[in-house]
LUMNUNU-47586 format. One record per residue (C-alpha): residue in one letter; z, x negated, y. Coordinates in steps of 0.05 Angstrom, whole numbers, padded with zeros to 5 digits. Layout:
<rest A, z Z, x X, y Y> $
...
This chain:
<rest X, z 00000, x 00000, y 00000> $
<rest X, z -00009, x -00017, y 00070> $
<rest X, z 00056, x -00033, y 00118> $
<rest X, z 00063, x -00054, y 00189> $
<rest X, z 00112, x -00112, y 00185> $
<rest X, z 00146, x -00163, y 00232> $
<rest X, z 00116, x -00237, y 00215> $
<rest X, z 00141, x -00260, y 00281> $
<rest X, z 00187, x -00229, y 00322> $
<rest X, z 00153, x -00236, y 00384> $
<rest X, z 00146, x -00174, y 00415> $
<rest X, z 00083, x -00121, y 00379> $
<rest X, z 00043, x -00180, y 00381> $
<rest X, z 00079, x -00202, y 00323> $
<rest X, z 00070, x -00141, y 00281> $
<rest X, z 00015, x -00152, y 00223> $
<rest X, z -00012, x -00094, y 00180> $
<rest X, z 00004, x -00125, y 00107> $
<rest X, z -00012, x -00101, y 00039> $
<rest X, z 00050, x -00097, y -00007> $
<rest X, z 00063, x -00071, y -00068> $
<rest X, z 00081, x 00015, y -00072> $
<rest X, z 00148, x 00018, y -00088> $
<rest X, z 00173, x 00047, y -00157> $
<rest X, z 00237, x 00103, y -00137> $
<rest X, z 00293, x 00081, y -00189> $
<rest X, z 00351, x 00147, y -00212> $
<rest X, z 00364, x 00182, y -00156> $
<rest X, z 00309, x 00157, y -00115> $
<rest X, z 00247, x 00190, y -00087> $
<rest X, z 00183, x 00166, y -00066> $
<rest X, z 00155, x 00196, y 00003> $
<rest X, z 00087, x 00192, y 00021> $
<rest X, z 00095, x 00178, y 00091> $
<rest X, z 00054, x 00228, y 00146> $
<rest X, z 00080, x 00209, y 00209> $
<rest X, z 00121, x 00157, y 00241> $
<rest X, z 00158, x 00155, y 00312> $
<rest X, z 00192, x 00112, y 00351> $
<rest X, z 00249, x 00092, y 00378> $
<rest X, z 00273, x 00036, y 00432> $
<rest X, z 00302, x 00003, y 00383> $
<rest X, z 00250, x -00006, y 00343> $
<rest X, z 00219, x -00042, y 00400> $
<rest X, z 00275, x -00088, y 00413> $
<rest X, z 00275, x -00110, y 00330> $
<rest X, z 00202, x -00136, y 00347> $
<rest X, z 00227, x -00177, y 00391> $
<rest X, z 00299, x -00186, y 00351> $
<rest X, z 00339, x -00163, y 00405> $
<rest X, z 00396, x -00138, y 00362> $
<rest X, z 00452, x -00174, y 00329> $
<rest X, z 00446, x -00192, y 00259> $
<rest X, z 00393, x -00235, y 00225> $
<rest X, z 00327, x -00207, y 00206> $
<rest X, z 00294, x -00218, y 00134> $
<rest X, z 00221, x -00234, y 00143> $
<rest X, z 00174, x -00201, y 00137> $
<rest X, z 00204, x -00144, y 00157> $
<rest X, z 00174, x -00063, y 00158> $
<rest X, z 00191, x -00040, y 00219> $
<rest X, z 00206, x 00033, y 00241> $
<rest X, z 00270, x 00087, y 00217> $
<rest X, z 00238, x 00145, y 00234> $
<rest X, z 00186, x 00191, y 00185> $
<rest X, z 00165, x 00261, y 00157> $
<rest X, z 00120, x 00259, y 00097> $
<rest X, z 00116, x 00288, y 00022> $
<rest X, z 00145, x 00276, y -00039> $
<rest X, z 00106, x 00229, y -00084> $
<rest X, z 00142, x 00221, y -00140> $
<rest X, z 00225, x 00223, y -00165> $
<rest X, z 00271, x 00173, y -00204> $
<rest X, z 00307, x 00196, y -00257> $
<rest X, z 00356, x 00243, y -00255> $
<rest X, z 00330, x 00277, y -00187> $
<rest X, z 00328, x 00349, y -00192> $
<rest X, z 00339, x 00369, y -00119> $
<rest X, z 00262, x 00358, y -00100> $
<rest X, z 00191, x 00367, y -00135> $
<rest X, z 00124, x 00336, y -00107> $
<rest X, z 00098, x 00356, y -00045> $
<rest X, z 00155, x 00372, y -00021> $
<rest X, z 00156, x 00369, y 00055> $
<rest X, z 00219, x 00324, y 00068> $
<rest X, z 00249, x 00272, y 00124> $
<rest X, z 00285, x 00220, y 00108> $
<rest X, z 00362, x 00214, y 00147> $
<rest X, z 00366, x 00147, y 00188> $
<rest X, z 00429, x 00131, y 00143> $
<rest X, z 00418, x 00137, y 00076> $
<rest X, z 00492, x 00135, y 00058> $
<rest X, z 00523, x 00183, y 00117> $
<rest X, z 00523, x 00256, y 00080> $
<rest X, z 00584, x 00281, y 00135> $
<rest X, z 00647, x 00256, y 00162> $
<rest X, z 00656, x 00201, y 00210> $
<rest X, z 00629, x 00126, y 00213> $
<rest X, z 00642, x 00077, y 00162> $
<rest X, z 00622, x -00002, y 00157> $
<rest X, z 00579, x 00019, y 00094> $
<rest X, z 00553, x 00074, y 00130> $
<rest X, z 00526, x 00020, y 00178> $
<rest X, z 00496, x -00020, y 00119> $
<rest X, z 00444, x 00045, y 00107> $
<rest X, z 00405, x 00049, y 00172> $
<rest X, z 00325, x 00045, y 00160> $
<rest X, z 00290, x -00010, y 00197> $
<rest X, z 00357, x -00036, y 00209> $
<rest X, z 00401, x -00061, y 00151> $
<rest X, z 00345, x -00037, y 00106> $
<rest X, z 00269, x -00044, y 00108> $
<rest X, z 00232, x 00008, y 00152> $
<rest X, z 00187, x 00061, y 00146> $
<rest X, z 00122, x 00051, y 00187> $
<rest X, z 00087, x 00044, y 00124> $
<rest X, z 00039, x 00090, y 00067> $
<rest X, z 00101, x 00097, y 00020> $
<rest X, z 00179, x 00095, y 00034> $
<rest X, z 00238, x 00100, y -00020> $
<rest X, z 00289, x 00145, y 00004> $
<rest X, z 00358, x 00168, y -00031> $
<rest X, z 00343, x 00235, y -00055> $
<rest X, z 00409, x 00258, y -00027> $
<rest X, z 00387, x 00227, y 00039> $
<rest X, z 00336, x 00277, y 00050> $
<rest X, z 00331, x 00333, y 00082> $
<rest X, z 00269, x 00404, y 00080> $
<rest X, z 00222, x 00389, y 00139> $
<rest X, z 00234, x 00458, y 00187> $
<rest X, z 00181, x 00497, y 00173> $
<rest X, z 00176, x 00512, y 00238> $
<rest X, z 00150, x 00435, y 00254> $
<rest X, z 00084, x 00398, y 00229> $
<rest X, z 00099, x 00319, y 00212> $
<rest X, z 00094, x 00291, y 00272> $
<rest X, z 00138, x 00331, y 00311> $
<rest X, z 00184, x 00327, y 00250> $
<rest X, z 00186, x 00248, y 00253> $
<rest X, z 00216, x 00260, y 00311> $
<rest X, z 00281, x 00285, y 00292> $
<rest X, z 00324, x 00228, y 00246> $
<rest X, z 00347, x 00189, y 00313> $
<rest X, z 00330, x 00216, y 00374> $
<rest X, z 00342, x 00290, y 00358> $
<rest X, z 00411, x 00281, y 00308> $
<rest X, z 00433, x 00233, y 00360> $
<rest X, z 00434, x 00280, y 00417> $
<rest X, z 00455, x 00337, y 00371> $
<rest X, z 00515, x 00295, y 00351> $
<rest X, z 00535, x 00279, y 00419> $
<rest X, z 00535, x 00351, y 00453> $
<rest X, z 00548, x 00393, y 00389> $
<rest X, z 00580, x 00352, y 00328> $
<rest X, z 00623, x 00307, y 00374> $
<rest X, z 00618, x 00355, y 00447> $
<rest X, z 00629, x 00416, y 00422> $
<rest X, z 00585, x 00440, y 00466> $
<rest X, z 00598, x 00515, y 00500> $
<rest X, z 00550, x 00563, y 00539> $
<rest X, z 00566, x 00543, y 00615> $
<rest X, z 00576, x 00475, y 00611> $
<rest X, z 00537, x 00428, y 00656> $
<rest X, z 00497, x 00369, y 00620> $
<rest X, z 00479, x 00309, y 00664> $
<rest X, z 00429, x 00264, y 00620> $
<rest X, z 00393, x 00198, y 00645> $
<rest X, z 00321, x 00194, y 00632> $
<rest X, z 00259, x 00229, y 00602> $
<rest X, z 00264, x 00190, y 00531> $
<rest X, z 00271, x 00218, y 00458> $
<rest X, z 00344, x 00228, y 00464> $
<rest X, z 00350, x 00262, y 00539> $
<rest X, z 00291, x 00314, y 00533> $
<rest X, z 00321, x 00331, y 00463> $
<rest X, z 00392, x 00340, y 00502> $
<rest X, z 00358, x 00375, y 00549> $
<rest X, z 00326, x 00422, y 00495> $
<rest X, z 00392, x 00434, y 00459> $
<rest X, z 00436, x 00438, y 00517> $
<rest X, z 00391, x 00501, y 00541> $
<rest X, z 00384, x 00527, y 00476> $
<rest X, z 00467, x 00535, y 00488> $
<rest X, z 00467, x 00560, y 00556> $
<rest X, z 00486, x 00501, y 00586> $
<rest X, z 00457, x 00478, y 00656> $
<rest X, z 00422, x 00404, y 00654> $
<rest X, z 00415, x 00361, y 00712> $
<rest X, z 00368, x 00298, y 00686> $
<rest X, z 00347, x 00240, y 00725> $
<rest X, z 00283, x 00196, y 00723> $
<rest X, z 00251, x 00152, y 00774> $
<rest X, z 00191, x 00190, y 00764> $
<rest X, z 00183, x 00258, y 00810> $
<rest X, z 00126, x 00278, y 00756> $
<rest X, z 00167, x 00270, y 00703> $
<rest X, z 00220, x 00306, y 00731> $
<rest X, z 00172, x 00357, y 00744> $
<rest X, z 00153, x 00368, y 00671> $
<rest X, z 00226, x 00364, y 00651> $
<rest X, z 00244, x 00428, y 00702> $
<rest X, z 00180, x 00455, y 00667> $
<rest X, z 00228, x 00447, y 00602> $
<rest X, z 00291, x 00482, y 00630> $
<rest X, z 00323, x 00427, y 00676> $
<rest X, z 00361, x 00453, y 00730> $
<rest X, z 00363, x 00396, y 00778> $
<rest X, z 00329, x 00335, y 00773> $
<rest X, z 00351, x 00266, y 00805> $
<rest X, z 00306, x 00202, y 00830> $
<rest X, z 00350, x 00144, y 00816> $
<rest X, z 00297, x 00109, y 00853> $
<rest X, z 00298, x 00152, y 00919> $
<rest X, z 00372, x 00175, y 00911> $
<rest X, z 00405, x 00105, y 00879> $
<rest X, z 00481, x 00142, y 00888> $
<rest X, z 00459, x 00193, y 00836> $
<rest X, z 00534, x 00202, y 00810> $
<rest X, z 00551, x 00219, y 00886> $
<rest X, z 00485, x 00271, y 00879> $
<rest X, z 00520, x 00301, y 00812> $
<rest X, z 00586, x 00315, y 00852> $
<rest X, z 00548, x 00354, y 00900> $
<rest X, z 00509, x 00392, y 00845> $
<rest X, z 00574, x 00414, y 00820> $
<rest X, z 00614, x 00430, y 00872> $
<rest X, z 00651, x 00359, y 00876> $
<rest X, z 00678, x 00375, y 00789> $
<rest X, z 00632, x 00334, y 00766> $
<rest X, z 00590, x 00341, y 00696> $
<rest X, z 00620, x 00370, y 00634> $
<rest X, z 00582, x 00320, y 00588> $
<rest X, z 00542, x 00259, y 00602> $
<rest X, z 00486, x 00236, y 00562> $
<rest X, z 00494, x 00162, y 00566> $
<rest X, z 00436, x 00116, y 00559> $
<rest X, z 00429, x 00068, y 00604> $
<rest X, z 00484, x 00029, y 00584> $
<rest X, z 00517, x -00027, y 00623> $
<rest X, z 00473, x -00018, y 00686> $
<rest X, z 00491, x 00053, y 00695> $
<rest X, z 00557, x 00067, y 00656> $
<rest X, z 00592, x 00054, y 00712> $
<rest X, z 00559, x 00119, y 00752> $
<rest X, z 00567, x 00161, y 00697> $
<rest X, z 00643, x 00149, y 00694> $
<rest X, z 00630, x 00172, y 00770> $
<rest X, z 00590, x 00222, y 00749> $
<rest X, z 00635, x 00267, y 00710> $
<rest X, z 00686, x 00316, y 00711> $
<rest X, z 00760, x 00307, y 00696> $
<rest X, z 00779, x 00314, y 00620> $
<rest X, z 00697, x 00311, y 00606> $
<rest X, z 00659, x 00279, y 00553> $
<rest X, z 00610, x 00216, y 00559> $
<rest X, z 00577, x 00194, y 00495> $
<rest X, z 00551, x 00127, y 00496> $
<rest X, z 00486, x 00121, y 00465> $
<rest X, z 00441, x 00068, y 00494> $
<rest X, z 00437, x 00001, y 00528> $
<rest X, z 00375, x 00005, y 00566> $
<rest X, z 00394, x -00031, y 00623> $
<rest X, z 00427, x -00088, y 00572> $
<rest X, z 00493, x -00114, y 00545> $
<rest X, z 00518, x -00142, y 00600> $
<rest X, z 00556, x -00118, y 00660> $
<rest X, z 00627, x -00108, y 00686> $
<rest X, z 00667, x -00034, y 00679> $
<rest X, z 00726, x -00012, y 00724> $
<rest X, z 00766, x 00024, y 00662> $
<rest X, z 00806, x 00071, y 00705> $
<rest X, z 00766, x 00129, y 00718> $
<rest X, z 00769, x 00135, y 00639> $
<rest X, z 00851, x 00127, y 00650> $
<rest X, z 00858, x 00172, y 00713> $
<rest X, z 00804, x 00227, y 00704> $
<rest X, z 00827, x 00231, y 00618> $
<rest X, z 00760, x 00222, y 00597> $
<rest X, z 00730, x 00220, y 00530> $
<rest X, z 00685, x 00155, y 00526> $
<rest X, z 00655, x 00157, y 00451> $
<rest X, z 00598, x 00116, y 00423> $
<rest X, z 00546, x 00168, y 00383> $
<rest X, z 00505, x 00121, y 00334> $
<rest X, z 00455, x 00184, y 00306> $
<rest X, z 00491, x 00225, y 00257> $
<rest X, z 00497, x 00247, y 00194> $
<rest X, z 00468, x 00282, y 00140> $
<rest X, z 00494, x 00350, y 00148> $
<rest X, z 00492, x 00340, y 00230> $
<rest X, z 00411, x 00335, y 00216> $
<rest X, z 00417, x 00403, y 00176> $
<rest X, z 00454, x 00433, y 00231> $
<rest X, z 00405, x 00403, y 00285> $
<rest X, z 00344, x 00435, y 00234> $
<rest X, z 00375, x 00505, y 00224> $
<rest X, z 00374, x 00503, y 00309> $
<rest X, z 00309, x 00487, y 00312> $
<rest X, z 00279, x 00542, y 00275> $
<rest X, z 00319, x 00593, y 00298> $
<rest X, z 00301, x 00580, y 00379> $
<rest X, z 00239, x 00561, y 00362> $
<rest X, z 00251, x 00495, y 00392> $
<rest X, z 00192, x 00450, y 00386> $
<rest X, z 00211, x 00372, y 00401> $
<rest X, z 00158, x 00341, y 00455> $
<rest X, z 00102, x 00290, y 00440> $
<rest X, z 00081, x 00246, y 00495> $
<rest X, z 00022, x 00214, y 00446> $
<rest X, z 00002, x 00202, y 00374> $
<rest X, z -00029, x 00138, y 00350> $
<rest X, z -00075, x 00127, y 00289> $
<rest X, z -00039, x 00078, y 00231> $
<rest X, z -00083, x 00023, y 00247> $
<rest X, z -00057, x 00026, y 00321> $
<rest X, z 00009, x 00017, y 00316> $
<rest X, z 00023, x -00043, y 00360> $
<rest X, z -00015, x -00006, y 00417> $
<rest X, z 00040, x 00052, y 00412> $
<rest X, z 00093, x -00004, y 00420> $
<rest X, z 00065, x -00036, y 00482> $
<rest X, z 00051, x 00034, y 00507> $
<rest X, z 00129, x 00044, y 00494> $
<rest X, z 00145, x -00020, y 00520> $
<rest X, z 00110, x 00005, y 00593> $
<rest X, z 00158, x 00058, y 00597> $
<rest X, z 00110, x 00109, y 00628> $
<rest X, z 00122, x 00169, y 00564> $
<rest X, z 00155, x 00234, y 00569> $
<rest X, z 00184, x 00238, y 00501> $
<rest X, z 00173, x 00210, y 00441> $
<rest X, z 00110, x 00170, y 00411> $
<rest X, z 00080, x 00181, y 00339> $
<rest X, z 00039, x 00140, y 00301> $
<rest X, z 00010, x 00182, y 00247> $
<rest X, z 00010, x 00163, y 00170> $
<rest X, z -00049, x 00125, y 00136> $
């Protein structure tokens, strides 16, 4: 089979399309012929081995894939072929909380990635593709959608009223933005883009905020809400912007920590989080039964999860650099072989 692997990690340059062997799934194993691919950030940083940890090369890149069932192990009853299934980001997370061994499971992480014809997956790390959603759109969902489903529902609690503040147009913020709605919650998102703001009111965004044109956005927020402050912040930025958020929202309210856009590095004033009791919680996806949750949503608000653009197979390093410009509204595809 064909797979798009790291041979150098030097950025998408250093991706090479490789044939490999097609994997054999052992007991409890299944074998998914992949349809579509999508990616995330972090994807884009392992090409250029920007996380911690040391990377076996060559390496298949990519966590993130809807496809069918090929074939089963032994012992798998759960599934037949042709079954339309996605594959969780941790294969070892069914529910509960984070583990260390948890954090051993992550595709294109700890284990080897997806972006390729063929993909093992544990059959008990699967989950039905909504019918609701074709594969692309359902590649979608094993990061960016369970991760912001886990931070405003599984970890937020999320009620009808609230106000969301996310940063961004990514994956993660316009699925918020989608599920926050969906809940009757008001969103406030920000972007330095007034056209992508635009298309995110389109959505069901409330306010939207320049960072560019209005750089005291947290200062903007308190005067969206009346001086409270938001409920729940959708955290991405990271270092460069953590500070804001802890600006940015209410007494007693929630920020889940999610990305590090703006990098690792940066100093914190830890008293707002003292004097305002805030929750500050790191949301690394979710689990298995989050994703069911997240699914069972979907289909019943007929929530469909937003493409900027799909890729052919043989493109793939094009879809990086086009993530690597920054310029999409949601999340990129690159469709199956």
């Amino acid at each position: 089979m064909k797979a798009w692997q790291i041979a150098q990690p030097t950025g998408p340059q250093g991706l090479k399309l490789t044939e490999v062997p097609t994997p054999t799934p052992g007991p409890g194993e299944v074998l998914v012929r992949v349809r579509a691919v999508s990616l995330n950030y972090r994807d884009l940083g392992t090409t250029r081995r920007e996380r911690p940890g040391n990377l076996p090369l060559p390496f298949t890149i990519g966590s993130d894939c809807a496809g069918e069932v090929a074939a089963l192990g032994a012992g798998v009853a759960q599934w037949k072929e042709g079954d339309r299934v996605i594959p969780a980001f941790f294969q070892s997370w069914p529910a509960g909380g984070m583990t260390h061994a948890i954090m051993k499971s992550a595709l294109g992480g700890a284990l080897q990635g997806v972006l390729a014809e063929y993909m093992i997956a544990k059959a008990d790390a699967l989950v039905h593709l909504p019918t609701t959603l074709d594969f692309a759109a359902g590649a979608t969902l094993p990061c960016a959608g369970v991760t912001a489903w886990n931070a405003l529902v599984g970890q937020g609690q999320m009620l009808a009223g609230q106000t969301v503040l996310t940063l961004g147009t990514g994956g993660v913020s316009i699925f918020a933005l989608q599920f926050a709605k969906a809940h009757g919650a008001r969103v406030i998102i920000t972007s330095s883009s007034d056209d992508k703001l635009a298309r995110a009111r389109e959505l069901g965004a409330d306010e939207g905020i320049n960072y560019k044109t209005t750089p005291d956005w947290e200062r903007r927020v308190f005067e969206l809400t009346q001086k409270s402050g938001a409920d729940q912040v959708i955290e991405l930025g990271g270092a460069g912007t953590l500070q804001k958020s802890l600006d940015a929202v209410r007494y007693g309210g929630r920020i889940s920590l999610i990305g590090v856009l703006t990098g690792f590095e940066g100093l914190v004033n830890p008293w707002p989080v003292i004097a305002r009791s805030v929750t500050l919680q790191g949301i690394y996806v979710g689990s298995r039964a989050h994703f069911e949750q997240m699914n069972r949503a979907i289909v019943q608000n007929g929530i469909q999860p937003v493409l900027d653009r799909t890729f052919a197979f043989e493109d793939a390093p094009a879809a990086f650099e086009h993530m690597a410009a920054g310029a999409h509204f949601g999340k990129i595809v690159v469709s199956g072989s």
